[in-house]
MARPA-307510 format. One record per atom (N, C-alpha, C): residue number from 1; x, y, z. Coordinates in steps of 0.001 Angstrom, whole numbers, plus 500000, padded with zeros to 6 digits. Each point is the difference from the previous one (the first is absolute). Layout:
! residues N
{balo NUM, {X, Y, Z}}
...
This chain:
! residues 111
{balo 1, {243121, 544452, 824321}}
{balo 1, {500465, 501319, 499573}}
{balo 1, {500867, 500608, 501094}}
{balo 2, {501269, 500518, 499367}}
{balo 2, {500708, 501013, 501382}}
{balo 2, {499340, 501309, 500470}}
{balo 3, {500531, 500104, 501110}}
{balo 3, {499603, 501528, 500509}}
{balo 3, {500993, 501412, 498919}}
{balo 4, {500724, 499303, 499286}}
{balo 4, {500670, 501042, 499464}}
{balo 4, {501120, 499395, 498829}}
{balo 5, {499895, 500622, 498647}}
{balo 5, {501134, 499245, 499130}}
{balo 5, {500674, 501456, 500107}}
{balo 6, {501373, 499223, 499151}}
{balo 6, {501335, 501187, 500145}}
{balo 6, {500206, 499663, 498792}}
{balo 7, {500447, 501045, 499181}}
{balo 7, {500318, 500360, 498491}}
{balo 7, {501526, 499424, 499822}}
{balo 8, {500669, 499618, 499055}}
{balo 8, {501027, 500367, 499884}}
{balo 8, {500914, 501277, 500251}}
{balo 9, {499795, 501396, 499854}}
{balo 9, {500839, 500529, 500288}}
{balo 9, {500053, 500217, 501388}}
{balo 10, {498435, 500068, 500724}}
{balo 10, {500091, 500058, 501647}}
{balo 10, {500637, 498696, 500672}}
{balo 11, {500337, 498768, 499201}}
{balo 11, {500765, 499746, 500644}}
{balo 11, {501518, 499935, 500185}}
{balo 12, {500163, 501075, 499063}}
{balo 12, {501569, 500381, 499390}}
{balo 12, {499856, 500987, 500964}}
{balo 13, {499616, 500712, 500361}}
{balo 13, {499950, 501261, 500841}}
{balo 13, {500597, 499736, 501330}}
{balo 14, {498934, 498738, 500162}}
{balo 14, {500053, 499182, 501977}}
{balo 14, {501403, 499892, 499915}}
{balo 15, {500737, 498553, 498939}}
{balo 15, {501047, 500178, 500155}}
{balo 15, {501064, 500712, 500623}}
{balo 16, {500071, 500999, 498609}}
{balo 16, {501026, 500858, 500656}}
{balo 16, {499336, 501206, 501109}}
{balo 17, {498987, 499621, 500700}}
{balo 17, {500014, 501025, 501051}}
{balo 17, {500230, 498875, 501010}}
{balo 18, {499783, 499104, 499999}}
{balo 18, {500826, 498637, 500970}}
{balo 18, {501569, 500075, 500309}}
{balo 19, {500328, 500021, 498298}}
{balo 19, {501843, 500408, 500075}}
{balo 19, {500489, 501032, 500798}}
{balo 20, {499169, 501057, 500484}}
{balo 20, {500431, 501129, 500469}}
{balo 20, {499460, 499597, 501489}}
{balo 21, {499764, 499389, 500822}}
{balo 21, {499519, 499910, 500686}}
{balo 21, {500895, 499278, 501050}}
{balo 22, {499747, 500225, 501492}}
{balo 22, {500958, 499518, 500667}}
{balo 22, {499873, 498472, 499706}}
{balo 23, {501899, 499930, 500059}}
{balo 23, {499885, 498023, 499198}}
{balo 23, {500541, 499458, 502088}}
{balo 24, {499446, 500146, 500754}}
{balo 24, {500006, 499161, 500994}}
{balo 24, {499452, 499483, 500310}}
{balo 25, {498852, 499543, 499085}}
{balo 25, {498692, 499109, 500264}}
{balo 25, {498712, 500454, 500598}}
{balo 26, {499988, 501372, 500635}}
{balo 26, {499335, 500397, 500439}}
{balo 26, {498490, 500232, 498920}}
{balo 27, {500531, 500189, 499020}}
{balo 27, {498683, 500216, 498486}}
{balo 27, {500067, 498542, 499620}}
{balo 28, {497819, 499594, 500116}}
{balo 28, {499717, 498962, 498890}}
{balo 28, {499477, 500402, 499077}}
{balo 29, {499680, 501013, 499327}}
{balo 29, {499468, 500929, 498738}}
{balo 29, {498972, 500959, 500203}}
{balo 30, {499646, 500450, 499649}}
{balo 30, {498898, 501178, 499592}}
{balo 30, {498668, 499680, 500846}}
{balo 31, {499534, 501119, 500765}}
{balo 31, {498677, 499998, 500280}}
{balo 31, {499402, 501267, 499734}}
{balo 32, {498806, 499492, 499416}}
{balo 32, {498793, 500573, 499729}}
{balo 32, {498718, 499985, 500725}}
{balo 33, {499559, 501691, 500129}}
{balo 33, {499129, 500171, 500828}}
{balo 33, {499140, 500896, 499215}}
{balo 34, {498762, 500586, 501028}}
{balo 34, {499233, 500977, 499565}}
{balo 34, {499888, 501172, 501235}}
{balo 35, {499949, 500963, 499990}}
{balo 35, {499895, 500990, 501119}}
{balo 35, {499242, 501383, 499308}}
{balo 36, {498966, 500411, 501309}}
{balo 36, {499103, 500716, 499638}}
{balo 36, {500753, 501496, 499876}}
{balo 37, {500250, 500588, 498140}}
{balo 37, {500738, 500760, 500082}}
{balo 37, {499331, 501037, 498553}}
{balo 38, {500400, 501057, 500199}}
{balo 38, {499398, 500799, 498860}}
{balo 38, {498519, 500409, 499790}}
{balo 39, {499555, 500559, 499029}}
{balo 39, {498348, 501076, 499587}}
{balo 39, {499129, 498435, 499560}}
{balo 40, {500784, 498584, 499960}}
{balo 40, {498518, 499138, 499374}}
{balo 40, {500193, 498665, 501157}}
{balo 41, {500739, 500011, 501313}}
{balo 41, {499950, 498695, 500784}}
{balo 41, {500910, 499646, 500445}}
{balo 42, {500422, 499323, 498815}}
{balo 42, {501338, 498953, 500402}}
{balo 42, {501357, 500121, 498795}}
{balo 43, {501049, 499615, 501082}}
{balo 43, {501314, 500009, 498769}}
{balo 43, {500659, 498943, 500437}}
{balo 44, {500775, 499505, 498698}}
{balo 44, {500818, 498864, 499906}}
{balo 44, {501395, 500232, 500905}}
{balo 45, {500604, 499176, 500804}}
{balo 45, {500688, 500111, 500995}}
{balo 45, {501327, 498843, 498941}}
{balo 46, {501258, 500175, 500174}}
{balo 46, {500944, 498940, 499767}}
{balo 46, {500971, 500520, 500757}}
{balo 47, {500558, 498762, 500806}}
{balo 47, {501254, 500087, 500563}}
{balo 47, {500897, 498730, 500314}}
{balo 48, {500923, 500109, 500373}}
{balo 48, {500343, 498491, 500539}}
{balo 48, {499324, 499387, 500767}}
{balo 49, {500006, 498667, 499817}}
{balo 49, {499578, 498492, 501118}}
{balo 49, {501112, 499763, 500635}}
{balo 50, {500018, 500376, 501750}}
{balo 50, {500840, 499208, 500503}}
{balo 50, {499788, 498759, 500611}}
{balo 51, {498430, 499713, 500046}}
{balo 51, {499334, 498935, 500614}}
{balo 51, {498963, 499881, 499291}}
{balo 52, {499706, 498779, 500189}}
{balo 52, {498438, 499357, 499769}}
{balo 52, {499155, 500590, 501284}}
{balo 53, {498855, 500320, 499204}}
{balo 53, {498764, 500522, 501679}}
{balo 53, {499058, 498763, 499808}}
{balo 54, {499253, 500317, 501223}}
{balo 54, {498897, 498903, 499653}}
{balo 54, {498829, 500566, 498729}}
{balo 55, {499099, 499235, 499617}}
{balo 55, {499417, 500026, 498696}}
{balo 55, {500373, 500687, 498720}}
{balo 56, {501377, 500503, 499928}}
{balo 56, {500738, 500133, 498808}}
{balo 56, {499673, 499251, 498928}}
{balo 57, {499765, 500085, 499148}}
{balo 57, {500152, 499392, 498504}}
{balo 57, {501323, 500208, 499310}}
{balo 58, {500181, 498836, 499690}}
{balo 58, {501486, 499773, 499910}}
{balo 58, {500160, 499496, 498485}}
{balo 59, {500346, 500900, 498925}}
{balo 59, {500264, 500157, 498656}}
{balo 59, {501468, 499430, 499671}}
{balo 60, {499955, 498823, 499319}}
{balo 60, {501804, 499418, 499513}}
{balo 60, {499623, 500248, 498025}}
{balo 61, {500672, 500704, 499417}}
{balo 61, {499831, 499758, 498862}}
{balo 61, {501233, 501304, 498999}}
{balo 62, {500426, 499315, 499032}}
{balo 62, {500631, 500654, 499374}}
{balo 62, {501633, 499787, 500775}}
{balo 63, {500121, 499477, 501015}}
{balo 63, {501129, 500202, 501083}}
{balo 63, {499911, 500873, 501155}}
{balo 64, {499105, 500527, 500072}}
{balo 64, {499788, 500848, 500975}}
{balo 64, {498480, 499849, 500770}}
{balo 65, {500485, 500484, 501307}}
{balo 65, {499075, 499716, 500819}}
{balo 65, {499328, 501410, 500878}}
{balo 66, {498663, 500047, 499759}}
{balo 66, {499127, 500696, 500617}}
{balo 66, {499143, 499865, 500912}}
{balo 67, {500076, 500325, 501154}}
{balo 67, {499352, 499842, 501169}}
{balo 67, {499103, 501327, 500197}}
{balo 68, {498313, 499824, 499406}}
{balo 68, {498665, 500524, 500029}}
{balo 68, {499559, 500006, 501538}}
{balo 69, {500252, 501209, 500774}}
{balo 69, {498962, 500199, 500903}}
{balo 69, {498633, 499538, 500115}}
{balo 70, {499683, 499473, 501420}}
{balo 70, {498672, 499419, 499837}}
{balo 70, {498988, 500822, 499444}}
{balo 71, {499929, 501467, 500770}}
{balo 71, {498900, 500884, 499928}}
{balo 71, {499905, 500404, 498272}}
{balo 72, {500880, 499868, 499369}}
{balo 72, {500362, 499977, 498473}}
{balo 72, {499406, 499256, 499573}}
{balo 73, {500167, 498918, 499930}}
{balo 73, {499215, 498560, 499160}}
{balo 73, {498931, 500644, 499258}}
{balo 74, {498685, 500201, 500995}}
{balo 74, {498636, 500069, 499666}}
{balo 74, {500559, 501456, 498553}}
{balo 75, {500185, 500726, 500084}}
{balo 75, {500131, 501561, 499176}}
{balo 75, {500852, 499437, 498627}}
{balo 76, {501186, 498842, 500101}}
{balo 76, {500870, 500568, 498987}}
{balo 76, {499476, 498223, 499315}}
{balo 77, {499172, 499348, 500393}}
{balo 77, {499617, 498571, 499158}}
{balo 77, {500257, 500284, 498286}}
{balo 78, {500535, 499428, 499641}}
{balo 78, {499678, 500016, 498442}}
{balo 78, {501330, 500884, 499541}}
{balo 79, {500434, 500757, 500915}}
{balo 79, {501483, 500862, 499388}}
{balo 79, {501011, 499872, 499091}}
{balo 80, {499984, 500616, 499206}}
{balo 80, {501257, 500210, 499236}}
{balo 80, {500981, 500508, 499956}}
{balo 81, {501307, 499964, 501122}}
{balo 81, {501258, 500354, 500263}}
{balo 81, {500501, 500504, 498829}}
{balo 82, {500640, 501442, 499529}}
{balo 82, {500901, 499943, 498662}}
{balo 82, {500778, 501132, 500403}}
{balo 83, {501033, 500286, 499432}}
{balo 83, {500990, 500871, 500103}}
{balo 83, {500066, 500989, 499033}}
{balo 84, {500148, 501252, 500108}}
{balo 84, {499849, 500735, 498383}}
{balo 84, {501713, 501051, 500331}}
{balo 85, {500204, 499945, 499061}}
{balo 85, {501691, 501017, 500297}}
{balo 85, {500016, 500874, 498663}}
{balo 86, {498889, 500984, 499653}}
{balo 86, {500782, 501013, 498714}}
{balo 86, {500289, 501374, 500040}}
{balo 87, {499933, 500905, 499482}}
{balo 87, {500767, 501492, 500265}}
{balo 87, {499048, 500835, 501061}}
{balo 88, {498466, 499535, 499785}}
{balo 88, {499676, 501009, 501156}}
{balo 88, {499430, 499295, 501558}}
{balo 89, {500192, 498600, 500005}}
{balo 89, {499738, 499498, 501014}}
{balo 89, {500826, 498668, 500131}}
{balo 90, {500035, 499078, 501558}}
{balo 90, {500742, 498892, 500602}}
{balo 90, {499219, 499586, 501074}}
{balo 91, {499652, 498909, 499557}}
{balo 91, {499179, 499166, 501421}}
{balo 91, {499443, 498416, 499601}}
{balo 92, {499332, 499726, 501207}}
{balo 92, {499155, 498756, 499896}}
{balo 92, {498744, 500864, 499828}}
{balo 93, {499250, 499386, 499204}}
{balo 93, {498103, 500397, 499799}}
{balo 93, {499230, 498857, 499697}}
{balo 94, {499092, 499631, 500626}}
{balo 94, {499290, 499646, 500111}}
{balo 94, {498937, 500114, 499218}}
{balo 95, {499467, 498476, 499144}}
{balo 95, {498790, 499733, 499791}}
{balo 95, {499359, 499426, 500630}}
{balo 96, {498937, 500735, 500677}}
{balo 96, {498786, 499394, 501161}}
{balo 96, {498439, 500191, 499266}}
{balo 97, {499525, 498856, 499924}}
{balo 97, {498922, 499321, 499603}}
{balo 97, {498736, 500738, 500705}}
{balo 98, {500563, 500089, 501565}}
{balo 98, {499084, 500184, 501239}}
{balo 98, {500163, 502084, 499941}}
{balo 99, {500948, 500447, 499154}}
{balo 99, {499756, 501265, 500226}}
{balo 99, {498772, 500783, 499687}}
{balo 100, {499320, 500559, 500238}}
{balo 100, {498838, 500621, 499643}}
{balo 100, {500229, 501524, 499862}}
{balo 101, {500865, 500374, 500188}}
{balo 101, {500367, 502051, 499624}}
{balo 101, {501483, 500178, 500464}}
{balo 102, {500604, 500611, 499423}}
{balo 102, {501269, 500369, 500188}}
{balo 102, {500214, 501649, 499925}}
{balo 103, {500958, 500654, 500830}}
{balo 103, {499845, 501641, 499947}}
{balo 103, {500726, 499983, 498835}}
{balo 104, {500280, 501146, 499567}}
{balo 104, {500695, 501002, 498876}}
{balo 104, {500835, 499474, 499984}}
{balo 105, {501109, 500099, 501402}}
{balo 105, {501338, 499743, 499418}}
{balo 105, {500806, 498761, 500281}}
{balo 106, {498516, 499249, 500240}}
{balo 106, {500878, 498581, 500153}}
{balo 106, {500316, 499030, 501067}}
{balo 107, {499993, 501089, 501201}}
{balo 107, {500498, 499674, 500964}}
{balo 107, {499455, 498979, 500970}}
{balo 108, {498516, 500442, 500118}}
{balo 108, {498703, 499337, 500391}}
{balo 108, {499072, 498942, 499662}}
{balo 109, {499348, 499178, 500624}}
{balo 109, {498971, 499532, 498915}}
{balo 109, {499109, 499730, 501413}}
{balo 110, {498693, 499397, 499116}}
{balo 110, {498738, 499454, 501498}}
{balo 110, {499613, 498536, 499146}}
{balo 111, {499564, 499458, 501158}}
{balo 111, {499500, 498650, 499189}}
{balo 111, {498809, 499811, 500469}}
């Protein structure tokens, strides 16, 4: 089992946030983290990969590549990467297996 599948549209998303991204090689795709943020723990972190770290989990699928923080692994096992884009919201969200409460508005969760 992976540490994390990616939907079709999240990986339409990576894409073109790859396309926009400096093309000097410096970006190998998307990393994902967790950081202790908000009223319930923890929040989902995404930004560019400019490197591999050590114990990274290293996601190839769809064409795109995700590099999972170690301290991540254990929290986001079982994840469901997806992208949502309609009139009152835009993002990646997450289905986590391991979540156990999430605040009001989303932002947060605890596992």
């Amino acid at each position: 089992m992976s540490v994390m599948t990616i939907t079709d549209a999240a990986a339409d998303r990576v894409k073109a946030l790859l396309a926009k991204a400096p093309q000097d090689g410096t970006v190998l795709g998307l990393r994902l983290g967790v950081k202790t943020k908000g009223c319930n723990g923890q929040s989902y972190t995404v930004d560019y990969a400019k490197e591999a770290k050590a114990g990274d989990e290293i996601i190839n699928d769809k064409g795109v590549t995700i590099f999972v923080d170690a301290p991540a692994v254990l929290m986001i096992f079982g994840t469901e990467m997806d992208y949502k884009d309609d009139k009152f919201e835009s993002g990646f969200t997450f289905k986590n297996p391991n979540e156990k409460g999430r605040c009001g508005c989303g932002e947060s969760f605890h596992v």
